[in-house]
DOVEXVEX-455104 format. One record per residue: residue number from 1; residue in one letter; x, y, z of N, C-alpha, C in turn. Coordinates in Angstrom, 2 decimals. Layout:
<pts>
PT  resi  resn     n.px     n.py     n.pz    ca.px    ca.py    ca.pz     c.px     c.py     c.pz
PT   NUM     A        X        Y        Z        X        Y        Z        X        Y        Z
...
</pts>
This chain:
<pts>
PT  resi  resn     n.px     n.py     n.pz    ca.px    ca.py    ca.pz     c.px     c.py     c.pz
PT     1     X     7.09    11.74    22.37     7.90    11.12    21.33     8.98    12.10    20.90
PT     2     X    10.17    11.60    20.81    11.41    12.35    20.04    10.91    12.77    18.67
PT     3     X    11.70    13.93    17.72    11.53    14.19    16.59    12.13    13.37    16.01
PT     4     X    13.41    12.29    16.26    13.11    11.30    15.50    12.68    10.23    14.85
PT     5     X    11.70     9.93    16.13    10.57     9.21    15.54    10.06     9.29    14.62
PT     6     X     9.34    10.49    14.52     8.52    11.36    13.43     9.46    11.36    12.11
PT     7     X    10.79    11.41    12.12    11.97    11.40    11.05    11.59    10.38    10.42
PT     8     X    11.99     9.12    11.39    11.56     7.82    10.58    10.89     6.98    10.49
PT     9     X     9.71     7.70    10.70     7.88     7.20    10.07     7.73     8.32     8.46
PT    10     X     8.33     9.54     9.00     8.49    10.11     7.56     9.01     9.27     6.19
PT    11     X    10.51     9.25     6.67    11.30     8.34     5.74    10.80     7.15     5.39
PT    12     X    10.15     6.08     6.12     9.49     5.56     5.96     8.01     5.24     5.21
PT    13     X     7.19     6.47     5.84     6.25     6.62     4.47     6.58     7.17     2.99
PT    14     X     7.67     7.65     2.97     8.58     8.34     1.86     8.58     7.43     0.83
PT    15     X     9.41     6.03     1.04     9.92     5.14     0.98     8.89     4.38     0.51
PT    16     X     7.62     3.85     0.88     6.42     3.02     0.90     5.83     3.50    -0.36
PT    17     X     5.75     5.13    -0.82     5.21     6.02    -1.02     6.36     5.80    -2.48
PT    18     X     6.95     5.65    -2.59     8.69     5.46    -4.03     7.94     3.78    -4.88
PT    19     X     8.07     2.82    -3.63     8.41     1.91    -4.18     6.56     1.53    -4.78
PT    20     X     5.65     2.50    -4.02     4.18     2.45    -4.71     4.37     2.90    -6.48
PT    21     X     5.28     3.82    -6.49     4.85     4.73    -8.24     6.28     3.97    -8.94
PT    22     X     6.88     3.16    -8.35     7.79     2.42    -9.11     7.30     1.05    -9.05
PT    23     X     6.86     0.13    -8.65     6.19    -1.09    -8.79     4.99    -0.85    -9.80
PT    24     X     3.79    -0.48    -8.91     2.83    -0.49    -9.65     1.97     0.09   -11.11
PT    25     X     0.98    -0.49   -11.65     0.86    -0.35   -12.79    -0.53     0.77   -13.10
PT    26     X    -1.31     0.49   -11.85    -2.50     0.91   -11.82    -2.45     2.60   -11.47
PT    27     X    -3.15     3.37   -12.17    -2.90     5.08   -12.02    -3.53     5.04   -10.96
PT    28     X    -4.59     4.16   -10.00    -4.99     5.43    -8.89    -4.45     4.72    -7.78
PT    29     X    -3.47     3.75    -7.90    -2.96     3.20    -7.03    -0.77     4.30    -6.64
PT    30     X    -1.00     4.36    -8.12     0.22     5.25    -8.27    -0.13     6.96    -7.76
PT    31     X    -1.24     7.37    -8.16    -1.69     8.24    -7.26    -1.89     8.35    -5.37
PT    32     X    -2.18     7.47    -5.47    -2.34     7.05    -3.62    -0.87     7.24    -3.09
PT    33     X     0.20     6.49    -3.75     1.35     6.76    -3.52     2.09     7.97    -3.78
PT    34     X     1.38     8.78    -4.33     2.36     9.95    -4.95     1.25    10.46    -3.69
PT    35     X     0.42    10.65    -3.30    -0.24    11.36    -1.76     0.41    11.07    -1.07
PT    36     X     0.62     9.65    -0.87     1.42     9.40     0.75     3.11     9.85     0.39
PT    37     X     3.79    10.43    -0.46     4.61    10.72    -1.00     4.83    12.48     0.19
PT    38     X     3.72    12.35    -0.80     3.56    14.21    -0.25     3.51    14.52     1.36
PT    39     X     2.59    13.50     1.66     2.20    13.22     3.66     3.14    13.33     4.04
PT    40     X     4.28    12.36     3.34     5.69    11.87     4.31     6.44    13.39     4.08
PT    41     X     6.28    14.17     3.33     7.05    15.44     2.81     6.74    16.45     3.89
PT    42     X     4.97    16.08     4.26     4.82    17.98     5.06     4.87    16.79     6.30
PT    43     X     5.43    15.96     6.94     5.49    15.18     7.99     7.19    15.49     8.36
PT    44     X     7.81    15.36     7.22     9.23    15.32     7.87     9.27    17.11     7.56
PT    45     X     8.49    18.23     6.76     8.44    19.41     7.33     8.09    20.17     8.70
PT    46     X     6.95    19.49     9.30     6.47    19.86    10.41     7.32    19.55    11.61
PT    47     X     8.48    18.63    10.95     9.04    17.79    12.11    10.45    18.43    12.24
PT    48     X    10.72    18.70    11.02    12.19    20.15    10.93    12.08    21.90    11.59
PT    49     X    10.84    21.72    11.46    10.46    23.47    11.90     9.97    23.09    13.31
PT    50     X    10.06    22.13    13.98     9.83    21.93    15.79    11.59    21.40    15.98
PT    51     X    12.15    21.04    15.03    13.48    20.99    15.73    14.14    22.05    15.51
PT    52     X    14.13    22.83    14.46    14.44    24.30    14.67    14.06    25.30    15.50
PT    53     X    13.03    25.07    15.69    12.15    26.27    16.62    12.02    27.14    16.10
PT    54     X    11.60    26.70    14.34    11.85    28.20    13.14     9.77    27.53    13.03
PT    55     X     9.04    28.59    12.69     7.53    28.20    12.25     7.59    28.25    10.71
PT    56     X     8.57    28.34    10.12     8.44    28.75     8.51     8.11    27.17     7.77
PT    57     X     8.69    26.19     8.24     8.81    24.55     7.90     6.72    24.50     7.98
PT    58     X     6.34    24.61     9.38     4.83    24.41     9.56     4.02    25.29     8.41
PT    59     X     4.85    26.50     8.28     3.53    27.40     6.99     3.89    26.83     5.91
PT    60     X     5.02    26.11     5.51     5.08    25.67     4.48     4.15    24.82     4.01
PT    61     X     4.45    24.13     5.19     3.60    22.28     5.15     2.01    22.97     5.14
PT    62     X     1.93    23.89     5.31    -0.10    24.06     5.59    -0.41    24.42     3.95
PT    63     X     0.84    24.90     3.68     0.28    25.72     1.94     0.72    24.65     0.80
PT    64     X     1.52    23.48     1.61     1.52    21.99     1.04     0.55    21.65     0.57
PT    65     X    -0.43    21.42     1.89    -1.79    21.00     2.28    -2.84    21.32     1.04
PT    66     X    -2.73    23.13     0.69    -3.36    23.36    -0.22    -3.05    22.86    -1.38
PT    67     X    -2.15    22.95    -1.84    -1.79    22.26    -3.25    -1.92    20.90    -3.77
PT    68     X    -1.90    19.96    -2.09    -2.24    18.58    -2.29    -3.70    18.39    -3.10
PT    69     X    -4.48    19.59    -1.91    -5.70    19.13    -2.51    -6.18    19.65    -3.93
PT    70     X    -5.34    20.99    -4.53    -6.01    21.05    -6.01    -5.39    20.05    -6.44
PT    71     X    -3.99    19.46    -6.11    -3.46    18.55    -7.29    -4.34    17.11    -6.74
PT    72     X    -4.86    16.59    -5.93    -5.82    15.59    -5.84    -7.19    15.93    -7.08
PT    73     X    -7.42    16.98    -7.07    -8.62    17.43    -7.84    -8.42    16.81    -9.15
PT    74     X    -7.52    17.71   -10.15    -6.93    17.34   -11.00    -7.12    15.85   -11.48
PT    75     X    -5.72    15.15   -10.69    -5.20    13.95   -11.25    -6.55    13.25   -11.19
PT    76     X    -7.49    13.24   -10.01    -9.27    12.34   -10.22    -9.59    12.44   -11.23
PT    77     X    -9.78    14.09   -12.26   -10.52    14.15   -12.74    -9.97    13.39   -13.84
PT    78     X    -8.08    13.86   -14.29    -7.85    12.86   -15.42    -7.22    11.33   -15.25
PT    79     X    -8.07    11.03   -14.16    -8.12     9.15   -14.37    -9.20     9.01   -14.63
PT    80     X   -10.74     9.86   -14.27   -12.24     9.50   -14.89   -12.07     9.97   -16.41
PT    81     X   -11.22    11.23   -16.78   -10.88    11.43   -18.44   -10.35     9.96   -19.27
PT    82     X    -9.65     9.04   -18.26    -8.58     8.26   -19.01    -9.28     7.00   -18.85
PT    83     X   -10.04     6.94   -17.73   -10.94     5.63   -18.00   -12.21     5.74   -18.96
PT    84     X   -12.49     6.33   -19.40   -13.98     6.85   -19.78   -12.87     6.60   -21.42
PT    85     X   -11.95     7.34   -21.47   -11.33     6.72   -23.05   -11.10     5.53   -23.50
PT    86     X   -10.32     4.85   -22.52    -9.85     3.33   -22.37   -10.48     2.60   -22.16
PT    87     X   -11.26     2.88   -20.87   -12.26     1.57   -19.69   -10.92     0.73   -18.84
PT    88     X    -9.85     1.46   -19.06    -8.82     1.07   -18.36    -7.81     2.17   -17.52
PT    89     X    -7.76     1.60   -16.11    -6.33     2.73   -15.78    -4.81     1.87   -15.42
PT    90     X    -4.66     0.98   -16.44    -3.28     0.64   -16.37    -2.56     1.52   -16.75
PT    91     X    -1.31     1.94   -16.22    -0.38     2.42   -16.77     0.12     2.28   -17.81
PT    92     X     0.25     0.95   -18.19     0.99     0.46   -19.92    -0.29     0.84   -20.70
PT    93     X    -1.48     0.88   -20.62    -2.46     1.29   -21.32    -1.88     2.89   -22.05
PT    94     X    -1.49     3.25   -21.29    -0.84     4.58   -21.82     0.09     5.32   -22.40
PT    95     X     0.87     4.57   -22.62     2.20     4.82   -23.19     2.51     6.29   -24.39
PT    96     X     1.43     6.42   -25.14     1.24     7.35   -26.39     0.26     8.38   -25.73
PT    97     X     0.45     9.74   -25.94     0.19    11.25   -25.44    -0.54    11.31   -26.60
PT    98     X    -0.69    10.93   -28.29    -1.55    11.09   -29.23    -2.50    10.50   -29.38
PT    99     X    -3.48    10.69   -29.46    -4.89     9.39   -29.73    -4.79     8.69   -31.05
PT   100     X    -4.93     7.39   -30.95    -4.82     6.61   -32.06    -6.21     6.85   -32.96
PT   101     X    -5.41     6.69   -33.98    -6.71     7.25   -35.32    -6.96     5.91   -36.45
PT   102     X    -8.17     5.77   -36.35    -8.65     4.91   -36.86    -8.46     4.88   -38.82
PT   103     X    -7.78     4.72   -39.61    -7.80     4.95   -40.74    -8.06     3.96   -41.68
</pts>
């Protein structure tokens, strides 16, 4: 396969990956998309550092890799924080950063 293939399956999951955290409402659905966000990122990296013939694009994308997965860690833990408050992970559920106080 050409590297542009790989270009535009990137752009493409890029794209899939936009119109997921701009449509939808649901956080772990907007999460899924902000992953495949990232995929399409160390995809069209891996795919710049073989058309360069530079390896710096591939170490990038591997130390991508790492960060995907603490920031996967994370965002799980605060959608089980945000459902366990709510019993909901809509997005509009959320709008206010202060907890409402019962008075």
């Amino acid at each position: 396969m050409s590297p542009l293939h790989f270009l535009l399956l990137g752009t493409l999951l890029f794209g899939i990956g936009l119109v997921g955290v701009i449509a939808r409402r649901n956080l772990f659905v907007v999460y899924m998309s902000i992953e495949l966000m990232l995929s399409a990122v160390n995809l069209l990296l891996a795919t710049f550092s073989r058309i360069r013939g530079d390896e710096g694009g591939a170490v990038l994308s591997l130390l991508l890799i790492a960060v995907i997965a603490a920031e996967a860690a994370i965002f799980l833990a605060m959608i089980i924080a945000l459902f366990r408050a709510k019993r909901s992970i809509d997005a509009h559920d959320f709008t206010q950063l202060s907890q409402e106080h019962n008075a």
